[in-house]
C-alpha positions as CSV (number, residue, x, y, z in Angstrom):
1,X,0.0,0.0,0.0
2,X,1.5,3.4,-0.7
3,X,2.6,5.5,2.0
4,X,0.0,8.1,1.6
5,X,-2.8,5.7,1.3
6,X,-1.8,4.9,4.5
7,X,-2.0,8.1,5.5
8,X,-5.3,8.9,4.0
9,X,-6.7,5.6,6.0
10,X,-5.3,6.7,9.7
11,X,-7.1,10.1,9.2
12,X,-10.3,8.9,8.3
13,X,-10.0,6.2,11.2
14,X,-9.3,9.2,13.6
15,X,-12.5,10.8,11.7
16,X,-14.6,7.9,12.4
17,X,-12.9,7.8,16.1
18,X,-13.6,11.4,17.6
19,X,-17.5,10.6,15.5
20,X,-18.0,7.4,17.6
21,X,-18.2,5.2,14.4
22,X,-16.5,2.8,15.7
23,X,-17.1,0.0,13.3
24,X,-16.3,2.4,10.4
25,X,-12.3,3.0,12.7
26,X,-11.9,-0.7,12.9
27,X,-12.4,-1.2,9.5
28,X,-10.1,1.6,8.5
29,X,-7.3,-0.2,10.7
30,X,-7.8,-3.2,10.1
31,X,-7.3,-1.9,6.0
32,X,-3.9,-0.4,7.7
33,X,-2.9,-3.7,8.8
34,X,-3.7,-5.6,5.7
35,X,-6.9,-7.2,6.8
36,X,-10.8,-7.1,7.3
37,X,-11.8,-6.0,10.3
38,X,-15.0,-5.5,11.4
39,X,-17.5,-5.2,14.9
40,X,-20.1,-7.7,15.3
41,X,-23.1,-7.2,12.5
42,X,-25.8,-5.1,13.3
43,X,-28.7,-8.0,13.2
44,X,-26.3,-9.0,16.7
45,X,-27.1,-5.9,18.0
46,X,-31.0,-5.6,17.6
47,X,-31.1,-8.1,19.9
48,X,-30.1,-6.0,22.8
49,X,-32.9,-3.8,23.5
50,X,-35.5,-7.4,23.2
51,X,-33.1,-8.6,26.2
52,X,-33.5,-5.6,27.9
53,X,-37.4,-4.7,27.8
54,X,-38.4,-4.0,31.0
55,X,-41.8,-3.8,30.9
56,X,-44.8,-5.6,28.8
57,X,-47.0,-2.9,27.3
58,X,-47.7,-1.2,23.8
59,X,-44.9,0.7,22.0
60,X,-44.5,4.4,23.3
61,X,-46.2,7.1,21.6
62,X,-44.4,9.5,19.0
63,X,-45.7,12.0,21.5
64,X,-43.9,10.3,24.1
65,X,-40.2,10.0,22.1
66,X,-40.9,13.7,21.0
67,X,-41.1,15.0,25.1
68,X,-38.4,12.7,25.9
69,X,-35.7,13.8,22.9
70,X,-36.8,17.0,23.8
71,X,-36.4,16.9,27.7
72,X,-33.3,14.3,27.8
73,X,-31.4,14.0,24.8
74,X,-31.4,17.6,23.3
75,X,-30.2,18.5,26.8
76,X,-27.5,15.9,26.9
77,X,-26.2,17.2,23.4
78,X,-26.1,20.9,24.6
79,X,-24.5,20.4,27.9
80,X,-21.7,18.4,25.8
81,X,-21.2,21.2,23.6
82,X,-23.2,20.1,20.8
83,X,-25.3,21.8,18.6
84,X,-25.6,19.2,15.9
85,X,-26.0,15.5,15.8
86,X,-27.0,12.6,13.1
87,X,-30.1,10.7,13.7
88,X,-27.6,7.4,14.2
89,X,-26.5,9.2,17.2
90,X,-29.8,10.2,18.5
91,X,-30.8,6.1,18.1
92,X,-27.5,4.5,19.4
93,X,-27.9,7.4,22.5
94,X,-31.3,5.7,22.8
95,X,-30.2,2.3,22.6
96,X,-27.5,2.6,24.7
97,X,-29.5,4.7,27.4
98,X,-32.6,4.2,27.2
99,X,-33.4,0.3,27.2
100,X,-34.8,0.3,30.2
101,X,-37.7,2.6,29.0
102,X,-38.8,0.3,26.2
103,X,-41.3,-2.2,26.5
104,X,-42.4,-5.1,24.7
105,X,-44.0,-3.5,22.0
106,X,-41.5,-0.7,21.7
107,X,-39.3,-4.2,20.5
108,X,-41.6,-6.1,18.6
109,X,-39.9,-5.8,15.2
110,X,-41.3,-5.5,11.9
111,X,-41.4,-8.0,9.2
112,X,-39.8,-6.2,7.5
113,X,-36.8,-5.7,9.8
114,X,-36.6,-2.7,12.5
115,X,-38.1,-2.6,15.5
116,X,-41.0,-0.5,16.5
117,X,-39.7,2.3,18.7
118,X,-36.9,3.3,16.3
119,X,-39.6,4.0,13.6
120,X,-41.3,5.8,16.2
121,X,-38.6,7.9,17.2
122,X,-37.7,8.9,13.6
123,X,-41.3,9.9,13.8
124,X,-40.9,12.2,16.7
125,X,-37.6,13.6,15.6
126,X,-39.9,14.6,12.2
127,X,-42.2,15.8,14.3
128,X,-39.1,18.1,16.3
129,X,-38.3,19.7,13.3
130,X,-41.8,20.3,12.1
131,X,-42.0,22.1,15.4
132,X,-38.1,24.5,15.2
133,X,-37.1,22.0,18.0
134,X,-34.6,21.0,15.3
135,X,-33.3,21.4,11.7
136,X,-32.3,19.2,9.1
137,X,-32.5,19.5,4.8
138,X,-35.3,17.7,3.4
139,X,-34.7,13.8,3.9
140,X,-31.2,15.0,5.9
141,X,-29.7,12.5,8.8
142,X,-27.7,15.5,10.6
143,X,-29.7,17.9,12.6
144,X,-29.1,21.1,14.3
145,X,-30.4,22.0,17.8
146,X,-32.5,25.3,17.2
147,X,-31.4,27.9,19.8
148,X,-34.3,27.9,23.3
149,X,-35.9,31.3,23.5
150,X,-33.8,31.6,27.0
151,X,-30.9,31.9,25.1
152,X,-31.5,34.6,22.9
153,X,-31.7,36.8,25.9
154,X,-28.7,35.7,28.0
């Protein structure tokens, strides 16, 4: 591999390091080191929030992921100095955080793949921007955090 490929390859894995992509950095290296390297597939991962539903009940409302993007994870973003995020974020944060909220129909998936709390929550997040919570381009995955009217006076 030429020298500068190489180059190219350890910026993009520090690129896909400081944006959390972490499969997308251990690819990258393992490309440096002359093989495939790659994180467990995503159908693995689905399973996670099935193991962890804590109660039995209907999916949550779009309503419901609307408030609580609005109340806890716009919050979290600003307090970490960020004013713009990618709706992979804003589901892994939920994944990751969140798994005790779900309940059994929040993780019933579809047929078609997906399960139901992430469609949900793509819902709400439309639903955010419809209402200058947020701002995205038309059929955009990267949103910015509209400024609160609080802050306009500070």
């Amino acid at each position: 591999m030429e020298p500068a490929t190489r180059d190219y390859l350890r910026k993009a894995a520090v690129e896909a390091l400081a944006a959390k992509d972490d499969s997308s950095a251990l690819e990258l290296i393992g490309l440096l080191q002359g093989r495939l390297a790659t994180l467990p597939s995503r159908q693995t991962q689905r399973a996670l929030p099935s193991v962890h539903a804590s109660s039995e009940g209907p999916a949550h409302s779009q309503h419901y992921w609307a408030q609580f993007m609005r109340e806890n994870f716009i919050p979290y973003m600003a307090e970490h100095g960020r004013g713009r995020f990618t709706s992979n974020e804003l589901f892994s944060w939920l994944e990751n955080r969140c798994t005790e909220l779900f309940t059994t129909g929040d993780v019933k998936e579809y047929s078609r793949g997906g399960a139901t709390w992430r469609t949900i929550a793509s819902n709400a997040l439309t639903a955010l921007k419809q209402q200058g919570v947020v701002s995205a381009e038309t059929h955009g995955r990267v949103y910015s955090i509209a400024p609160s009217p609080s802050d306009s006076h500070a």
